[in-house]
C-alpha positions in Angstrom: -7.8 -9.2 9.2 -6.2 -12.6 9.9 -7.2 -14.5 12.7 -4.9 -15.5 15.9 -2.8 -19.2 14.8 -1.9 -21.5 17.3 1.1 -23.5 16.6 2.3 -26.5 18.6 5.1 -26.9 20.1 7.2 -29.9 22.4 7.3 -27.1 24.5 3.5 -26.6 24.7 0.9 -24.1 22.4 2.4 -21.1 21.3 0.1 -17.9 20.5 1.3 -16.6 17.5 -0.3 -13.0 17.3 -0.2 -11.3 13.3 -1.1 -7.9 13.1 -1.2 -6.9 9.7 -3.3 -4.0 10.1 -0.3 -2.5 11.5 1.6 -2.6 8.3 0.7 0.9 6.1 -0.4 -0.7 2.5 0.3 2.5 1.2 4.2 2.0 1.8 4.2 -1.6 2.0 4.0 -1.9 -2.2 7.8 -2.7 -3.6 8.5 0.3 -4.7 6.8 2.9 -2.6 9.1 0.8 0.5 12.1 0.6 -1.7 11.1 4.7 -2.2 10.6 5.1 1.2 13.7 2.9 2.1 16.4 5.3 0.2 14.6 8.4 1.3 15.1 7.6 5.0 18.9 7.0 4.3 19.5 10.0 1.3 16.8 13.1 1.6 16.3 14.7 -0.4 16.6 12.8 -3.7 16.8 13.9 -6.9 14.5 12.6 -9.2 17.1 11.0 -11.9 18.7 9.4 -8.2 15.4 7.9 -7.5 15.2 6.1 -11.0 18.4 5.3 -10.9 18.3 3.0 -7.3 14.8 1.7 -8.0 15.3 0.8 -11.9 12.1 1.8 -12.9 10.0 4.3 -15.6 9.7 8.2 -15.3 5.7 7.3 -15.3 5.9 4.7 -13.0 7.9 6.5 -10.5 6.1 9.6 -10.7 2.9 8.0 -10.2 4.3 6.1 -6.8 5.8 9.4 -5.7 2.1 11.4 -7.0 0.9 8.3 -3.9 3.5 9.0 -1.2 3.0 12.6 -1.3 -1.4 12.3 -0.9 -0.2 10.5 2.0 1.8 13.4 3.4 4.7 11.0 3.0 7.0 12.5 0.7 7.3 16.3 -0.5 8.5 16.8 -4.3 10.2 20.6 -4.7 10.4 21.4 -8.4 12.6 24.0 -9.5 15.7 24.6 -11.7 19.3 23.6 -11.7 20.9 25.9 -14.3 18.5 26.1 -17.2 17.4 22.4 -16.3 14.0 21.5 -14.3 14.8 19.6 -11.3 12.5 17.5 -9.0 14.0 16.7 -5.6 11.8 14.5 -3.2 12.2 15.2 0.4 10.9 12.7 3.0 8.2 14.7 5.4 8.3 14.8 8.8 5.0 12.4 8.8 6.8 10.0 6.3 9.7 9.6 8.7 7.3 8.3 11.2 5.2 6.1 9.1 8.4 4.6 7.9 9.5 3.9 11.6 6.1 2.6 12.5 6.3 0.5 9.4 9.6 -1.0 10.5 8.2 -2.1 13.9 5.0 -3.7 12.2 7.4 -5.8 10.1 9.7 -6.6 12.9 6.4 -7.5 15.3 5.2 -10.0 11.9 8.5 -11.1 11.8 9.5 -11.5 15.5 12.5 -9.7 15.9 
């Protein structure tokens, strides 16, 4: 995508390697990582939590969660809590690892 800098340094040239192909677009957008983020940390999540911590809309949300889950990201369980629908939001399995693999990408870009 980008090409290979070179920076120079007293020191002498420094490769500097970006590989942003590595970092998953379909998390990478501010509130699918924010999404993503909490998941990792609180799963499931209801769906009131989720709008809560990321201060957005019911349709914005739902349409960021509708693109996590075609990913295989996310799982969303509707049911009932009393007489109440309920949406809880699990993080998959395959959404764990994307989110890891994410973290390294950004870490690598980042070099840490």
């Amino acid at each position: 995508m980008f090409p290979e800098k070179k920076m120079s340094s007293d020191a002498g040239d420094t490769e500097i390697g970006l590989d942003l192909d590595a970092v998953n677009d379909i998390i990478h957008g501010r509130l699918r990582m924010g999404i993503m983020a909490y998941l990792s940390a609180v799963n499931p999540a209801s769906f009131p939590e989720l709008l809560e911590k990321t201060g957005t809309s019911n349709g914005n949300l739902s349409t960021h969660l509708t693109k996590l889950e075609n990913a295989g990201f996310v799982r969303q369980e509707k049911g009932f809590k009393g007489k109440r629908p309920q949406t809880l939001v699990h993080l998959t399995k395959h959404g764990r690892q994307a989110w890891i693999n994410y973290l390294e990408a950004m870490k690598n870009i980042l070099g840490t």
